[in-house]
Legacy VTK file of the C-alpha trace (Angstrom):
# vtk DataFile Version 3.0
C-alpha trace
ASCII
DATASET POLYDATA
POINTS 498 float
-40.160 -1.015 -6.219
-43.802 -0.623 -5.168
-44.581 0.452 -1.666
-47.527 -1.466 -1.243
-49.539 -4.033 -3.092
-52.749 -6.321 -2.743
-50.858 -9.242 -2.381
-46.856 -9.814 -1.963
-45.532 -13.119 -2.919
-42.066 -14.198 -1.567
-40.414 -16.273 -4.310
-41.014 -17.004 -8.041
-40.750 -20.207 -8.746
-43.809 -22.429 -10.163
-45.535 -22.251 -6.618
-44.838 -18.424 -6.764
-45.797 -17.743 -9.503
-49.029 -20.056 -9.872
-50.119 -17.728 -6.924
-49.463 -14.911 -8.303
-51.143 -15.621 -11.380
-54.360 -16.821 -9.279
-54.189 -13.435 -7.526
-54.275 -11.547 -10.233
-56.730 -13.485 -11.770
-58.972 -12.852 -8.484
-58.172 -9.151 -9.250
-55.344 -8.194 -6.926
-52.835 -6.032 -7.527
-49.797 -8.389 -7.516
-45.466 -7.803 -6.237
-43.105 -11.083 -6.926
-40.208 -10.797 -4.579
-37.706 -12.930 -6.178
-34.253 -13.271 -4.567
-32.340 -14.554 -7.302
-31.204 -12.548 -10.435
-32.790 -12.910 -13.389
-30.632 -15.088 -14.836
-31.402 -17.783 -11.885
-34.649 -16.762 -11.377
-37.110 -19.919 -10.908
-35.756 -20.846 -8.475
-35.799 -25.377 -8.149
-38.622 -25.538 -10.525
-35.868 -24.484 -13.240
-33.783 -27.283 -12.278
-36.472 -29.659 -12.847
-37.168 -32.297 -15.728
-41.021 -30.584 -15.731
-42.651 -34.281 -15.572
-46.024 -33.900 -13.673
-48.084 -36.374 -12.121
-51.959 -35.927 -12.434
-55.016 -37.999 -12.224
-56.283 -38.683 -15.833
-59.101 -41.373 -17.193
-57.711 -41.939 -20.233
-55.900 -40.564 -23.458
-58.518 -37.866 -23.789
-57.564 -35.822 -20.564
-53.618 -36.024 -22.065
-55.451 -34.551 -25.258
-56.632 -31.379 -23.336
-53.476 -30.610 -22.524
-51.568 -31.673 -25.370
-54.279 -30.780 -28.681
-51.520 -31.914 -31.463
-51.520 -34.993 -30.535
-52.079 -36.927 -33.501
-53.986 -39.861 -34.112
-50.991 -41.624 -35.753
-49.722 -40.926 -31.801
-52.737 -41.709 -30.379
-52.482 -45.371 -32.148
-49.150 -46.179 -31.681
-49.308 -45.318 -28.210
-50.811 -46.805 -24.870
-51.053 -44.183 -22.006
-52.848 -45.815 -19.654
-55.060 -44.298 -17.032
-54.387 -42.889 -13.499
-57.660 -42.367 -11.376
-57.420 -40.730 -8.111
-58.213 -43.217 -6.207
-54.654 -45.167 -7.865
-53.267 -41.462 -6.986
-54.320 -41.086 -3.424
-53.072 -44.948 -2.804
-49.247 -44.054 -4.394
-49.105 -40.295 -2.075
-49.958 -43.339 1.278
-48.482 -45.756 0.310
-44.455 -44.453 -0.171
-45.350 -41.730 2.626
-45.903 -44.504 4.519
-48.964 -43.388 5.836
-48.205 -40.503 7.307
-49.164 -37.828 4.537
-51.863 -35.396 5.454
-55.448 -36.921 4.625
-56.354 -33.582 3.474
-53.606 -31.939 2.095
-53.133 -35.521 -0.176
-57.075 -35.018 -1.475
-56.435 -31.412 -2.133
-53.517 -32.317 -4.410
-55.184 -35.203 -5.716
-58.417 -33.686 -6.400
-57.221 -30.659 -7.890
-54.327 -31.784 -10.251
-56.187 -32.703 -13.527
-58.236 -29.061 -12.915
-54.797 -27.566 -12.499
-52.832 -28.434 -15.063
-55.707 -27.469 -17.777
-55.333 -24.195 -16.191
-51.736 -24.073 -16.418
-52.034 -24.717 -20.043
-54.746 -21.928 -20.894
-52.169 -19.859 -19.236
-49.491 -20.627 -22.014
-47.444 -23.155 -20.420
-46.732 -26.372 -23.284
-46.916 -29.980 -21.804
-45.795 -32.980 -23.882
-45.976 -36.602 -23.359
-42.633 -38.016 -21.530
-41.516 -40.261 -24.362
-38.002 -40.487 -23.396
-38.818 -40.440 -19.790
-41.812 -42.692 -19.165
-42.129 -45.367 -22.215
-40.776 -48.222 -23.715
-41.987 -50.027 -26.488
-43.392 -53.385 -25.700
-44.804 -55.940 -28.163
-44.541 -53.497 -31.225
-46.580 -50.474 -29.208
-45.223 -47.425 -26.846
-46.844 -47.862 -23.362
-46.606 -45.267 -20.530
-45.337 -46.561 -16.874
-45.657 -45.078 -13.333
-48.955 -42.680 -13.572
-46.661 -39.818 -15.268
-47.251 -39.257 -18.860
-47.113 -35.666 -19.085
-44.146 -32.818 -18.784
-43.895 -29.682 -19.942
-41.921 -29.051 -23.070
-38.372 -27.568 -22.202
-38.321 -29.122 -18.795
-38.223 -26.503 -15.732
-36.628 -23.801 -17.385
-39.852 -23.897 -20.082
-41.977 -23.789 -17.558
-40.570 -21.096 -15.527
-40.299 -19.346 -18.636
-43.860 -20.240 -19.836
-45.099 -18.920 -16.029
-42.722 -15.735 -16.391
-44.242 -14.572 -19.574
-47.561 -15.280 -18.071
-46.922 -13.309 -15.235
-45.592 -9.983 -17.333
-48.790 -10.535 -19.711
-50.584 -9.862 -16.713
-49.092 -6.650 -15.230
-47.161 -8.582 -12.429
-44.686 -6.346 -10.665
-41.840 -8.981 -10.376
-38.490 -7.697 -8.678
-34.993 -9.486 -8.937
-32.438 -9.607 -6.304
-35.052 -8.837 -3.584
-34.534 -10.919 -0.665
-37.073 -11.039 1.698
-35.932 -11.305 5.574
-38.622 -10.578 7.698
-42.788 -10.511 7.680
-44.192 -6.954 8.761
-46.707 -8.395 11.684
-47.909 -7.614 14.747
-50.747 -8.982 17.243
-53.035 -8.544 14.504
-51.162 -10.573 11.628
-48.971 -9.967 9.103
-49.016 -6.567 7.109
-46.173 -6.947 4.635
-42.698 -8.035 4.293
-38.929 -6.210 5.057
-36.299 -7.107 2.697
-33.413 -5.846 1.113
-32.450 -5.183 -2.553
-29.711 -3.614 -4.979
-31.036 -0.093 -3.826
-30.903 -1.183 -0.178
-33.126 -1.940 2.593
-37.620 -1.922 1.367
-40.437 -2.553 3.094
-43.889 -3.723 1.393
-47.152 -3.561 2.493
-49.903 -5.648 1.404
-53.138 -6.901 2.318
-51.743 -10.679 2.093
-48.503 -12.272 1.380
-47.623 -15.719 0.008
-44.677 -17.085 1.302
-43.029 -19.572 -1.820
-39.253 -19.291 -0.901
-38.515 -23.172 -1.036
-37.249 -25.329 1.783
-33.917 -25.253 3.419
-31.910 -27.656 1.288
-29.096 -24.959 -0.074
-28.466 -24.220 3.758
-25.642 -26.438 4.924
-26.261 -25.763 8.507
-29.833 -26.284 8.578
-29.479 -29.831 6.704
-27.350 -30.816 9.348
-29.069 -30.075 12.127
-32.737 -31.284 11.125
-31.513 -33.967 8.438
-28.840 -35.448 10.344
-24.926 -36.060 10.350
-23.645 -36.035 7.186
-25.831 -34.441 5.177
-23.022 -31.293 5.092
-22.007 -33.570 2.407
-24.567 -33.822 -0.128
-24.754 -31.990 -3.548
-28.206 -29.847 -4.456
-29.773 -30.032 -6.564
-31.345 -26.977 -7.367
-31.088 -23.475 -6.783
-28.451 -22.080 -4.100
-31.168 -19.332 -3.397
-33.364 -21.820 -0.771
-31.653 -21.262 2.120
-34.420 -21.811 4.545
-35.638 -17.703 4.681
-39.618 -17.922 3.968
-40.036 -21.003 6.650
-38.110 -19.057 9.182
-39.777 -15.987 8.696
-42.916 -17.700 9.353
-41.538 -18.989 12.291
-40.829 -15.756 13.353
-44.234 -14.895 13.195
-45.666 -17.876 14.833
-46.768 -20.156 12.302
-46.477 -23.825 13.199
-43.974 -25.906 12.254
-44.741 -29.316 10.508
-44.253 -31.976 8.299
-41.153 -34.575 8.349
-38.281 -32.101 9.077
-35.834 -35.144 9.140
-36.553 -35.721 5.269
-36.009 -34.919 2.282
-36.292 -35.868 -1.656
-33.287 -36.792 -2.378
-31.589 -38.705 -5.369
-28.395 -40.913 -7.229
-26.454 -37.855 -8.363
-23.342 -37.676 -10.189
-20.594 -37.926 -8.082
-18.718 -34.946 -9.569
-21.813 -32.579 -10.302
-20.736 -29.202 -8.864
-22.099 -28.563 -5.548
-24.981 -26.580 -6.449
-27.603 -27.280 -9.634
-25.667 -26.021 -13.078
-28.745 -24.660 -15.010
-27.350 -25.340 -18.230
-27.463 -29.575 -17.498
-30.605 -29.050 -15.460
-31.813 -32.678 -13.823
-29.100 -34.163 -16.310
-26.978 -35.342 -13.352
-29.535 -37.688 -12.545
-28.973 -41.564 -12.682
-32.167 -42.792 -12.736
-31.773 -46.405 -14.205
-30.116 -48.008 -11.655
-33.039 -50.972 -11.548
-31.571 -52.230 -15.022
-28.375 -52.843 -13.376
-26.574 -53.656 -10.157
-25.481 -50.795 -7.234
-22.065 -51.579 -5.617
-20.735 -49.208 -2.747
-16.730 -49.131 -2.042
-17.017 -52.270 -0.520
-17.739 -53.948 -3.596
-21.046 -54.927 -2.150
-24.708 -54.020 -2.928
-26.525 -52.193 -0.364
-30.130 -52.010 -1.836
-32.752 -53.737 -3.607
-32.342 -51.816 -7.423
-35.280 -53.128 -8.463
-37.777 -52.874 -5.641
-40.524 -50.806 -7.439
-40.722 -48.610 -10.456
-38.176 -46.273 -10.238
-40.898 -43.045 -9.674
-41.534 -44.575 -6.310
-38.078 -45.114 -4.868
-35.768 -42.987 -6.988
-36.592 -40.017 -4.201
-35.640 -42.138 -1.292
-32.267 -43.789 -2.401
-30.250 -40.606 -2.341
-29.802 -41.334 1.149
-29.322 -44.121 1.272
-26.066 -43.416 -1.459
-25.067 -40.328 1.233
-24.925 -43.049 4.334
-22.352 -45.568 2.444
-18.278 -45.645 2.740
-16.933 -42.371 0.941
-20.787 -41.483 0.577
-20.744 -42.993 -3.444
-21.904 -45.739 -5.201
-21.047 -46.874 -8.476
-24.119 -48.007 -10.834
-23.254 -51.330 -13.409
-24.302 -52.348 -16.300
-23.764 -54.742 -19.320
-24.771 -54.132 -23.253
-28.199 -56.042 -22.704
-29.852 -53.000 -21.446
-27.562 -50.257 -22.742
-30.159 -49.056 -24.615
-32.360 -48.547 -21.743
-30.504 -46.113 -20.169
-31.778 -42.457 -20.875
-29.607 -40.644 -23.172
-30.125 -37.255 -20.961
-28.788 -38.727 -17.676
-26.209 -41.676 -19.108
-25.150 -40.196 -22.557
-24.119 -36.873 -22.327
-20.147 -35.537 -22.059
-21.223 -34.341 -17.942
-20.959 -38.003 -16.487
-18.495 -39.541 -14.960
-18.473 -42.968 -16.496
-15.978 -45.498 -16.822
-16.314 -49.228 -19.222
-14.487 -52.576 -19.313
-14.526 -55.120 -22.156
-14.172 -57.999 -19.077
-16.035 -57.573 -15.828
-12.460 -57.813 -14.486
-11.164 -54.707 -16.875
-14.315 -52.793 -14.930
-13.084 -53.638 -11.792
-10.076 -52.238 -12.132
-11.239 -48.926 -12.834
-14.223 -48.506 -10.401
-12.114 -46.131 -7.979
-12.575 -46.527 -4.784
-14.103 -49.946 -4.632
-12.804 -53.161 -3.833
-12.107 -54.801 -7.098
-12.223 -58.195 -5.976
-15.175 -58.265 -3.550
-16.888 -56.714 -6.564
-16.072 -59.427 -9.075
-17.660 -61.872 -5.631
-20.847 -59.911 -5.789
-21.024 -60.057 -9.788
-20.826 -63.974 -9.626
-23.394 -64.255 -6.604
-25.852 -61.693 -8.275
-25.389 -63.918 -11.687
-26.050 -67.242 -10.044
-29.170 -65.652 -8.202
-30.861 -64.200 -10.955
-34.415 -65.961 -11.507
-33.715 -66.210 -15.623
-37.176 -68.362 -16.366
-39.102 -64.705 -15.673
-39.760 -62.803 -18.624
-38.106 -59.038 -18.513
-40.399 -56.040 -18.835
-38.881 -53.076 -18.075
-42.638 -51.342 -18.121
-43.615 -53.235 -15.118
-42.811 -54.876 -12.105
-42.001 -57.859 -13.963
-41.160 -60.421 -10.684
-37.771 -61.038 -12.982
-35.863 -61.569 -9.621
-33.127 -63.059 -7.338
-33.020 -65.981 -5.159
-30.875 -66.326 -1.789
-28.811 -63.160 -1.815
-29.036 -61.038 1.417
-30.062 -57.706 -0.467
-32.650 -58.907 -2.743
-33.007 -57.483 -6.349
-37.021 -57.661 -6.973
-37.523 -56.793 -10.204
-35.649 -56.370 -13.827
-32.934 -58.820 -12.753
-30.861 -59.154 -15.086
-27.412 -61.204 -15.443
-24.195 -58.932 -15.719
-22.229 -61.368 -18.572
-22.480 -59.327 -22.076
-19.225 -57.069 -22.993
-19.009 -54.319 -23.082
-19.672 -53.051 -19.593
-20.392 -49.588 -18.105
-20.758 -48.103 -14.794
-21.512 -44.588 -13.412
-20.507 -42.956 -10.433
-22.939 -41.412 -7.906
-23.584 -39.828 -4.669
-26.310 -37.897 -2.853
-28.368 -34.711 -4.569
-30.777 -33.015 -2.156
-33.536 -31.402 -4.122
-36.055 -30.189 -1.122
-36.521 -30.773 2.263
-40.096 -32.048 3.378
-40.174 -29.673 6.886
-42.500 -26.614 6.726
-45.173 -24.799 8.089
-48.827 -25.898 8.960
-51.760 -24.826 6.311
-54.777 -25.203 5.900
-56.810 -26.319 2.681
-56.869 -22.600 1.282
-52.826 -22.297 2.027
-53.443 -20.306 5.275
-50.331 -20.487 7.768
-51.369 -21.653 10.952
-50.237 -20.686 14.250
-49.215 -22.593 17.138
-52.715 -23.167 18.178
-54.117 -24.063 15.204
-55.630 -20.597 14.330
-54.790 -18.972 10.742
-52.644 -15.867 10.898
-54.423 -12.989 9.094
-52.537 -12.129 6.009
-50.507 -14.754 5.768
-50.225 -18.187 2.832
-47.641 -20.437 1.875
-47.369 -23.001 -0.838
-44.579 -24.871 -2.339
-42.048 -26.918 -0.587
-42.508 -24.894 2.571
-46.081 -26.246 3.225
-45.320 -28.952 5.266
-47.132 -32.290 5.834
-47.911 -33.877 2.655
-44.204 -35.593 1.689
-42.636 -38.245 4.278
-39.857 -40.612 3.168
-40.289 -40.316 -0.162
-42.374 -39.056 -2.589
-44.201 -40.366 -5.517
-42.291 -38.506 -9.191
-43.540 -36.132 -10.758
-45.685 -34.825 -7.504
-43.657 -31.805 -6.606
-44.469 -29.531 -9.319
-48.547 -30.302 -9.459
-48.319 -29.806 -5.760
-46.526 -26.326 -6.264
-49.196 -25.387 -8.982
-52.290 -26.761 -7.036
-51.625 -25.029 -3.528
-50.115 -21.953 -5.175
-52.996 -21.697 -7.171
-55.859 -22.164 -4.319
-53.310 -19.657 -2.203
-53.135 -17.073 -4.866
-57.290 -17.808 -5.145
-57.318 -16.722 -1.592
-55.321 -14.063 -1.093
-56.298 -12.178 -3.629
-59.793 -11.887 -2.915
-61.288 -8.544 -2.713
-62.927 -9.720 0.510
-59.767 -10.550 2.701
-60.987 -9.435 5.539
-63.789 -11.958 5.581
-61.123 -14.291 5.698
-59.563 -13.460 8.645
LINES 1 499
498 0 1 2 3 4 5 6 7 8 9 10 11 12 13 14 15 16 17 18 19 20 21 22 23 24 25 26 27 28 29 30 31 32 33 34 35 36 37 38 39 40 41 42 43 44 45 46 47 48 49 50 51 52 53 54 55 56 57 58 59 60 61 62 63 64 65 66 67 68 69 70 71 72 73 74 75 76 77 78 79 80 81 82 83 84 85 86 87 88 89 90 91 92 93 94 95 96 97 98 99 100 101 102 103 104 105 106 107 108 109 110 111 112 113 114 115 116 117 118 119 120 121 122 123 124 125 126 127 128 129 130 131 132 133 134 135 136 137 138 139 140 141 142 143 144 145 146 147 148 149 150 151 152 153 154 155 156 157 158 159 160 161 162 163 164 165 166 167 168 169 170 171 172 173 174 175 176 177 178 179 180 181 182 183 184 185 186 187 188 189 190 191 192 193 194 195 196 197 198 199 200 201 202 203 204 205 206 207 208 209 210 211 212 213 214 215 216 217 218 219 220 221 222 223 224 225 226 227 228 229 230 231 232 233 234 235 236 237 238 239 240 241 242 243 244 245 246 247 248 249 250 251 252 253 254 255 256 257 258 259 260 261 262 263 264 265 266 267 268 269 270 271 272 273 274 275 276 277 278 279 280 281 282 283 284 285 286 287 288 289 290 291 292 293 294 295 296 297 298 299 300 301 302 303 304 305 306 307 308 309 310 311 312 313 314 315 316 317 318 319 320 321 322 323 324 325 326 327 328 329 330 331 332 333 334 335 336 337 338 339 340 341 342 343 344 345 346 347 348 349 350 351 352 353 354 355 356 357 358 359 360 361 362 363 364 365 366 367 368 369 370 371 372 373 374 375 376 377 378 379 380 381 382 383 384 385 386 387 388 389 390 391 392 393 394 395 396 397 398 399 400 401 402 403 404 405 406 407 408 409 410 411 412 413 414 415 416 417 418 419 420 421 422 423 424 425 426 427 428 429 430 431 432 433 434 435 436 437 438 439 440 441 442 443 444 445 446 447 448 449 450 451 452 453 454 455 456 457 458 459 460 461 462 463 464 465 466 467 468 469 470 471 472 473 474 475 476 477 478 479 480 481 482 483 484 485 486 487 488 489 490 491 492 493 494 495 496 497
């Protein structure tokens, strides 16, 4: 392992490694620390499904990105448009208001600029056709602002980044956890770890912390997320344990951001308890607005079809986690089987059961109360506003009437055999708590003042995510801070900086 180096970078996932690509680029001599072994290495951006949200104009921007698209495509297709300003509006509006003005611009700004760059570095986007369109009226049309993803999901885009990365001359070093930040009264001078040879110690000019939030941690979840959340599955890696945010910490840096929440998600109820690699985001159950929700009551708890399912799919995971038994089982009748994505609903991972009679089904949703289920089918049937037209592309006002839990959108009656439901519970992916930064990725202190030598990016820049999080937005904000960080840090005048 190198002794020193320009700039140290704590973690190697898409954050990571977008920094340390920037770095380099700015002419730094560049060490990844990654604390996984190769074989996990990429740490949650692996477990991703890739999708990234962006601001585009129109088909031409998705062109840039993606040059075979054809014109036969290009035809049959509508993609839409997503200005910033529609963007900046989504990041407030399911943050509730509370997301960092600035941070929210940066991202917003910055993403279309990003992701071109991301490209020219080798990494392969796609359009989302089996994630974001339907056909409507004879022609494929794009829904909820994320078109794009990159071909092979999070394990082709960690890939795409690793190669990248070793193209470059980036030192990167497996089964290197870092523990603590080498810093005194005048900042941070490297970073203490420990490897298979033992303990190191690095130093560097700058370091980029990009270790993740504390989601894999059991303890932490409990005690900043709340009772209960000992319980839920992740996601993602087992390597975020919470290290780069306390190490920061340690050496002053503010903390901030909503430290009570997380993106979480309708997970299958017998996923293992950390993310399996080979099935990626394929425990997902992401559909749940073409059907019905029950909990072991036999009751539904929430409205399925409140928004498009980018804008509330992050949220309902704990809502799943604070039910009886923390499940749910989601319903569904042949009318919309087809809707259902093959890759979270089709695939030999689920755990699924079927009836040919809604009373069959009952009998074999365990845990739930077979009768008070058959009660809520027959209410949610009788409510169902049938005159609306169904369009599962957008919020189509297809709705209910007089229940108590409303069902807003893509109502649809549960009375055509057969019938299918899916068993769920809660799947952390990343907590929202971090540190304070700045526009540049600096790590503030306690006063507001940057720390010389030190950046973060990634889920452990706090401030931007509260509640919930528009889909898609993790990744681009990953690339877009890492990037400006890795743009910082490696610049030949860090001093100047300080």
């Amino acid at each position: 392992m190198l002794q020193s180096a320009d700039v140290v970078v704590v973690g190697a996932g898409n954050a990571g490694l977008c920094a340390a690509l920037a770095a380099r680029d700015a002419g730094a001599e560049v060490l990844v620390l990654e604390r996984a072994p190769r074989a996990a290495r990429g740490g949650n951006s692996a477990f991703t499904g890739g999708v990234m949200r962006f601001a585009y104009r129109d088909a031409s921007d998705l062109q840039a990105l993606v040059p075979t698209l054809s014109d036969a495509e290009l035809e049959d297709t509508d993609f839409g448009s997503y200005p910033e300003d529609v963007f900046y509006a989504d990041i407030a509006r399911v943050t509730e208001h509370r997301a960092d003005p600035d941070l929210a611009d940066l991202l917003v700004s910055r993403s279309n600029e990003t992701l071109r760059w991301m490209a020219d570095k080798g990494v392969p986007f796609t359009p989302t056709y089996g994630r974001q369109a339907f056909r409507v009226d004879g022609k494929l049309r794009f829904w909820g602002g994320v078109p794009i993803e990159v071909s092979g999901g999070g394990v082709g885009l960690v890939d795409a980044l690793f190669a990248a990365a070793e193209k470059a001359g980036i030192h990167i070093e497996y089964e290197a956890r870092a523990r603590s930040l080498l810093a005194d009264d005048d900042g941070v001078h490297g970073v203490r770890g420990r490897g298979p040879e033992g303990a190191f110690e690095v130093r560097a000019a700058a370091v980029i912390l990009a270790a993740g939030g504390f989601q894999a941690n059991t303890e932490m979840r409990t005690k900043y997320l709340g009772l209960g959340w000992d319980l839920a599955k992740v996601r993602g890696t087992r390597y975020d344990t919470g290290d780069g945010i306390q190490m920061a910490l340690d050496a002053g840096a503010a903390s901030h951001g909503h430290w009570s929440g997380c993106h979480s998600v309708g997970w299958d109820l017998n996923a293992p308890a950390y993310g399996d690699i080979a099935v990626g985001d394929g425990f997902n159950k992401h559909n749940y607005q073409f059907g019905i929700m029950v909990n072991a009551t036999g009751q539904r708890f929430l409205d399925e079809g409140a928004d498009i399912r980018n804008y509330t799919y992050a949220k309902y995971g704990r809502v799943i986690l604070a039910q009886p038994g923390q499940f749910a089982w989601q319903v569904f009748d042949e009318k919309v089987a087809h809707l259902l994505r093959p890759e979270f609903y089709r695939r030999r991972e689920v755990t699924k059961v079927t009836g040919d009679t809604l009373e069959q089904l009952a009998g074999r949703l365990e845990g739930v109360d077979p009768q008070r289920f058959l009660d809520t089918v027959q209410e949610y049937n009788a409510a169902v506003q049938q005159s609306v037209p169904f369009n599962p592309t957008v919020k189509d006002g297809r709705g209910t009437a007089g229940l108590p839990v409303p069902k807003s959108n893509w109502a649809n009656t549960l009375d055509q055999p057969p019938y299918e439901a899916f068993a769920v519970t809660c799947g952390i992916s990343f907590t929202f708590g971090g540190v304070r930064v700045d526009s540049t990725g600096r790590v503030l202190d306690t006063d507001d003042h940057k720390i010389p030598g030190l950046w973060a990016c990634g889920e452990m820049a706090g401030g931007l995510f509260y509640f919930n999080y528009p889909g898609g937005t993790g990744l681009t904000w990953g690339s877009v801070l890492g990037r400006i960080a890795g743009i910082s840090a490696g610049s030949r005048d860090i001093e100047a900086q300080m």
